[in-house]
C-alpha positions as CSV (number, residue, x, y, z in Angstrom):
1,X,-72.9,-163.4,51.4
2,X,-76.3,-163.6,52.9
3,X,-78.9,-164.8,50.6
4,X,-76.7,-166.7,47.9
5,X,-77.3,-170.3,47.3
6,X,-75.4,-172.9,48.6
7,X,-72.5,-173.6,46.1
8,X,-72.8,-170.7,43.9
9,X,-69.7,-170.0,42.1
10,X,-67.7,-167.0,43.6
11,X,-66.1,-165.2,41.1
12,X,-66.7,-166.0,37.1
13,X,-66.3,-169.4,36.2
14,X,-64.0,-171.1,33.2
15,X,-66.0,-172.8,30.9
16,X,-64.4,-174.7,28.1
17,X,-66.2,-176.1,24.8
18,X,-65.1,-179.2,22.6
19,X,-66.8,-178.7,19.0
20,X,-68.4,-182.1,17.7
21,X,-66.9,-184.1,14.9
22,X,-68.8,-184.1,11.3
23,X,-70.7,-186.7,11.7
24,X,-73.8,-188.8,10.1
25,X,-77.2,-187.8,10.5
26,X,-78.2,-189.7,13.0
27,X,-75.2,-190.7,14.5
28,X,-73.8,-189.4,18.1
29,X,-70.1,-187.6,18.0
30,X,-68.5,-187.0,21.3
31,X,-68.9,-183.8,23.2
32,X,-66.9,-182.3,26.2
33,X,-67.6,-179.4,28.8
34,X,-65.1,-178.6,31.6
35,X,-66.0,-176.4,34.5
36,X,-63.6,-174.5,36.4
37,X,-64.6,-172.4,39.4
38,X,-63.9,-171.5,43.3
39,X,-66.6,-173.6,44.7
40,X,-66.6,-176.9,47.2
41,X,-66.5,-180.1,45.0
42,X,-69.1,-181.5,46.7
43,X,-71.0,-178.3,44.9
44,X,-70.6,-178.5,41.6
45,X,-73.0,-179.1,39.5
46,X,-74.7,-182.2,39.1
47,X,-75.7,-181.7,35.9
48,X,-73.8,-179.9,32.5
49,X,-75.7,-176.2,32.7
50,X,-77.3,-176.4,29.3
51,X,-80.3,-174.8,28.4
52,X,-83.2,-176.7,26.0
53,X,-81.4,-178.3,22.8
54,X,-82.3,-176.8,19.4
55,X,-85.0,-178.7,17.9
56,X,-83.5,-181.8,15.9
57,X,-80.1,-182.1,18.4
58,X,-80.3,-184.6,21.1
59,X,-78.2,-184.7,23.5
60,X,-76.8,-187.3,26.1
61,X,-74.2,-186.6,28.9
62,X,-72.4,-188.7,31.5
63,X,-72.3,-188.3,35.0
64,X,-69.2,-185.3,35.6
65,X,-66.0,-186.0,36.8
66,X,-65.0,-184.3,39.2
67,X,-61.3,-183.4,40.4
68,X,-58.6,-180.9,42.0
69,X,-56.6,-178.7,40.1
70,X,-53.5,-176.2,41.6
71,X,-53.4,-173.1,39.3
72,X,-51.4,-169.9,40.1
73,X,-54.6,-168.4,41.7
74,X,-54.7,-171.6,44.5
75,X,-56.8,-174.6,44.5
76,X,-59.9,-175.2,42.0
77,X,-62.8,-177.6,41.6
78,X,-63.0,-178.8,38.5
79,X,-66.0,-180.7,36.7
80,X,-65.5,-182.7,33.7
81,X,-69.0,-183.6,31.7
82,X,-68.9,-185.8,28.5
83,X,-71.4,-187.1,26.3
84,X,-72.8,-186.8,23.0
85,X,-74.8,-185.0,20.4
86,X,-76.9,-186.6,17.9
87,X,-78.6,-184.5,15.4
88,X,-81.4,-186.0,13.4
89,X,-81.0,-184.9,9.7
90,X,-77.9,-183.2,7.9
91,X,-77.2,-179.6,7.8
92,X,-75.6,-177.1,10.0
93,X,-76.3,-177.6,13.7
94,X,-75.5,-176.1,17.6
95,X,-74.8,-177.5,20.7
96,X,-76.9,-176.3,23.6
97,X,-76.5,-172.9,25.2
98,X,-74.3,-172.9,28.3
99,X,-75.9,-171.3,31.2
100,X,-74.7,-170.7,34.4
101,X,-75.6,-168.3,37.6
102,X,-72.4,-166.9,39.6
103,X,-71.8,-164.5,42.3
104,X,-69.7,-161.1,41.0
105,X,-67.5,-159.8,43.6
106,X,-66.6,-156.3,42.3
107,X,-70.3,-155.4,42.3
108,X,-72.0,-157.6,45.1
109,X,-74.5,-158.4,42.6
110,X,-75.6,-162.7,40.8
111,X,-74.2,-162.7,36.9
112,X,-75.7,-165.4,34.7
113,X,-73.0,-166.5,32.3
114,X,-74.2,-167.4,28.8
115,X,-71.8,-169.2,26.3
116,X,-73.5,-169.6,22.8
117,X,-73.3,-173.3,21.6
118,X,-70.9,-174.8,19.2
119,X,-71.2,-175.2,15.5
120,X,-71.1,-178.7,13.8
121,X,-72.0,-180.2,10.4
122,X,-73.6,-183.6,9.7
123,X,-73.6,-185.2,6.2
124,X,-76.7,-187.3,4.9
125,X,-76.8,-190.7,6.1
126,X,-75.3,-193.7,3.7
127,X,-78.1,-196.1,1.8
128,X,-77.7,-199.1,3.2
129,X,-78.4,-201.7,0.1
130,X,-80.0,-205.0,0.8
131,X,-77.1,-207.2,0.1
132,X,-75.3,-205.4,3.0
133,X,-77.8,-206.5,5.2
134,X,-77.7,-210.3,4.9
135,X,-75.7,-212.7,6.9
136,X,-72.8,-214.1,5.2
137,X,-72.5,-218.3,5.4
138,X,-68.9,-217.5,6.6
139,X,-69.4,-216.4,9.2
140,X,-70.0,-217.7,12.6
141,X,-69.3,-217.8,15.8
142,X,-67.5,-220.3,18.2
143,X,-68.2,-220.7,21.9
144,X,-65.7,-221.4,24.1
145,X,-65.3,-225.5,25.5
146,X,-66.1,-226.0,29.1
147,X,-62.1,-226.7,30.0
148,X,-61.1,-222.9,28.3
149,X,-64.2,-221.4,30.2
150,X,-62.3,-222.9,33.4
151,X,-59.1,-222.2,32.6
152,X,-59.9,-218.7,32.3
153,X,-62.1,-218.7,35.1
154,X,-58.9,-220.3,37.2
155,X,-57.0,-217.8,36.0
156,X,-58.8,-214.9,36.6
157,X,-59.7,-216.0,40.5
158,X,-55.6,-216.6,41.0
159,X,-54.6,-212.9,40.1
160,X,-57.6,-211.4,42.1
161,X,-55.9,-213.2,44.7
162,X,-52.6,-212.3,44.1
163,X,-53.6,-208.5,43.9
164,X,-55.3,-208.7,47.4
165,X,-52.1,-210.5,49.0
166,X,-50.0,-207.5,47.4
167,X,-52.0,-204.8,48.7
168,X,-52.9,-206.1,52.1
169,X,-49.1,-206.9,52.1
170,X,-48.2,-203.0,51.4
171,X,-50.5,-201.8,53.8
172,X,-49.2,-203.9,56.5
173,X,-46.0,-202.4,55.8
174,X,-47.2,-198.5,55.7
175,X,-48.9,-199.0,58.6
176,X,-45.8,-200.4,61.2
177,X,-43.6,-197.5,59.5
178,X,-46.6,-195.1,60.1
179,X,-46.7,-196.4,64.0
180,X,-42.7,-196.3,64.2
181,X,-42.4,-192.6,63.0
182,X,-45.2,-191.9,65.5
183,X,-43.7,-193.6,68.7
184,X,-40.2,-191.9,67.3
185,X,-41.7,-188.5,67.4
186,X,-43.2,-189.0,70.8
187,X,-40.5,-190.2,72.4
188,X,-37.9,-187.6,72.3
189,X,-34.0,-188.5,73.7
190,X,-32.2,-185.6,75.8
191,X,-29.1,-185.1,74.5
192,X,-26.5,-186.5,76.6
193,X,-23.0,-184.4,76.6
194,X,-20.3,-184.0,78.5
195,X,-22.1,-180.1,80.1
196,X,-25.2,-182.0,81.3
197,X,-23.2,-184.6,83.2
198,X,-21.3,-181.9,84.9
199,X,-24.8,-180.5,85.7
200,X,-26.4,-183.9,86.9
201,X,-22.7,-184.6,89.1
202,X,-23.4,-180.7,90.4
203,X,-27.1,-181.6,91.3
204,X,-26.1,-185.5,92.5
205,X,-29.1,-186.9,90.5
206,X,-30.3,-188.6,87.4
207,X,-32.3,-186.1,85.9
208,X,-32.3,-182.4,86.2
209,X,-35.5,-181.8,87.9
210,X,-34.7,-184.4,90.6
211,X,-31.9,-182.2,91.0
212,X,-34.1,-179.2,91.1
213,X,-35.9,-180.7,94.3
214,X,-32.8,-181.7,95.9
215,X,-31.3,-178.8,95.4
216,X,-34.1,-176.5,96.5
217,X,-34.4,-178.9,100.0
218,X,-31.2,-178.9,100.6
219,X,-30.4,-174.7,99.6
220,X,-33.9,-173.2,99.9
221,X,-35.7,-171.8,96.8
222,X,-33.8,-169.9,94.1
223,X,-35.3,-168.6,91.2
224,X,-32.1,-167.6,89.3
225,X,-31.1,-171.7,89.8
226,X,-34.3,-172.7,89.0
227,X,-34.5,-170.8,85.6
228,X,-31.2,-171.6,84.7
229,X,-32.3,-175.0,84.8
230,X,-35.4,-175.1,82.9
231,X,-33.7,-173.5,80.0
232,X,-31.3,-176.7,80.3
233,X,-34.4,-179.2,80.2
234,X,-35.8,-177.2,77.4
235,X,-32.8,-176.8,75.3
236,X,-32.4,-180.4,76.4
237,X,-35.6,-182.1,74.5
238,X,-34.9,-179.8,71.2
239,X,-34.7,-180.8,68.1
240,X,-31.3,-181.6,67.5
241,X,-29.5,-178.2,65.8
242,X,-25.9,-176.4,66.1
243,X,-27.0,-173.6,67.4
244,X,-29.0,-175.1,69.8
245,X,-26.2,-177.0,71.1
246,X,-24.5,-173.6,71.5
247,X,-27.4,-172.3,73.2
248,X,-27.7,-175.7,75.9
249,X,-24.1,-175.6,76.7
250,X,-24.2,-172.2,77.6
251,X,-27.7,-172.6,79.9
252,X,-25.7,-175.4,81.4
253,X,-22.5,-173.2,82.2
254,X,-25.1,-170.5,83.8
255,X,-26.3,-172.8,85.9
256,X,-23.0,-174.8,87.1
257,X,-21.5,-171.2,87.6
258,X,-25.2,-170.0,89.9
259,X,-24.8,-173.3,91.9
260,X,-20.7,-172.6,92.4
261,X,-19.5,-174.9,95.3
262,X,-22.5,-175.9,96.4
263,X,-23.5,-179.3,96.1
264,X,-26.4,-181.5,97.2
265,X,-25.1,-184.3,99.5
266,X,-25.1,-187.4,98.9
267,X,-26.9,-190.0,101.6
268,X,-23.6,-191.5,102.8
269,X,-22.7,-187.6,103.2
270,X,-25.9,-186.6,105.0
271,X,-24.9,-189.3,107.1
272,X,-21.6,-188.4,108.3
273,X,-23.1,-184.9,108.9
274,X,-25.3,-186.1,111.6
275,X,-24.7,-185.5,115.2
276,X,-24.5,-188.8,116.9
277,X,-26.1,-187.4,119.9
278,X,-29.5,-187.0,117.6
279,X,-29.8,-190.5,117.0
280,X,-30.7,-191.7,120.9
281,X,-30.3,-195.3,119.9
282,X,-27.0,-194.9,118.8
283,X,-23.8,-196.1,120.8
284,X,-21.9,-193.6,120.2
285,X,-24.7,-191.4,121.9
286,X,-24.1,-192.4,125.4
287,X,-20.4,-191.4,124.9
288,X,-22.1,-187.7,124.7
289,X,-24.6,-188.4,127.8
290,X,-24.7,-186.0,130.1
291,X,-23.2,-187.3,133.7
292,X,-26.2,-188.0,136.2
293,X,-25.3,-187.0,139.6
């Protein structure tokens, strides 16, 4: 509709709420919103819709994930935003409001949709003693020798390698099956039966619209004959089917039983059929000359 945002959710969006863990004061638990709507994916919000924490939550999301998903109603963007909530002292707490502007359908009118925060607890934060605090003389740590720093160098760099071969390897492969379907698919095969040679011996010619020509030179134009035979070549170059095998063979038998006896002479024929007087080089033309007085 004229006058709506760009990306603007058609229709109510699904909005789904994870409830944080109990947690310490002070310590983040994991939080998760998922978006659901008829929108581009490209358009989905950036950021999680959350209005202004309560005062004493912090909160820290991720960038969203965003991603497909077929339901029964067709095809729908989905936005995936996690991150976490850290509240500052113990008590009872809420996540931030959800708030999110959509487009109604049934009334032509924007909607804001407003999902009240979740409810978590935090307990008081342990005493840490002094004792905790302090190193222990145990414990220590060991850096790796120059020849194990290698040796996991080497073998790192070798399976980076081998992955690349693998992969440039498969998509060598999909893409000379890719070009053979292709070429395949453009480069259909008539069927060749036993009907079509009949047709072809009929016509005296390789294919059927060289037969069509010669045919037409030698009989004058015939549109009966001529649609007979394009039905042929278009049954011809079909995908391969029983019924339209019935359907050629009986073009073909149309045709055959339009053209009858006719046939198109061959050039030896043609040549026999000539009057000798016609050709005024010929020997056998001065047997036909005329006697001169």
């Amino acid at each position: 509709p004229a006058g709506i945002a760009p990306g603007t959710f058609i229709g109510r969006p699904s909005v789904e709420i994870t409830t944080p863990e109990t947690k310490s004061a002070g310590e983040a638990a994991p939080w998760e919103i998922v978006l659901r709507g008829s929108v581009a994916l490209n358009l989905l919000p950036v950021q999680a819709p959350l209005a202004p924490p309560p005062a004493g939550v912090r909160v820290y999301m991720d960038p969203p994930e965003h991603q497909l998903e077929q339901t029964i109603d067709g095809v729908q963007s989905v936005a995936i935003y996690r991150g976490n909530v850290l509240a500052q002292s113990s008590g009872t707490h809420q996540t931030p409001t959800i708030q999110l502007p959509w487009y109604d359908i049934s009334t032509g009118t924007m909607a804001m949709l407003e999902l009240p925060g979740k409810t978590f607890e935090t307990s008081a934060a342990p005493e840490q003693s002094a004792t905790a605090m302090l190193p222990t003389t145990d414990v220590h740590s060991v850096e790796p020798t120059p020849a194990a720093r290698n040796s996991i160098n080497s073998t790192w760099l070798w399976t980076t390698a081998l992955f690349a071969l693998l992969w440039l390897i498969t998509l060598a492969a999909w893409l000379r099956r890719n070009n053979m379907q292709r070429s395949a698919h453009h480069q259909p095969k008539p069927r060749d039966n036993e009907p079509r040679q009949r047709l072809l011996l009929a016509l005296n010619a390789r294919t059927l619209e060289q037969g069509l020509r010669q045919w037409e030179a030698c009989y004058g134009h015939d549109e009966a004959i001529r649609a007979a035979i394009r039905t042929a070549q278009q049954l011809s170059y079909r995908k391969r089917a029983a019924q339209n095998d019935i359907e050629l063979t009986q073009a073909i038998e149309h045709a055959l039983a339009l053209i009858g006896d006719c046939r198109v002479p061959t050039s030896a024929q043609e040549e026999n059929h000539k009057d000798p007087r016609d050709d005024h080089w010929s020997p056998r033309a001065f047997r036909h000359a005329p006697d001169r007085e």
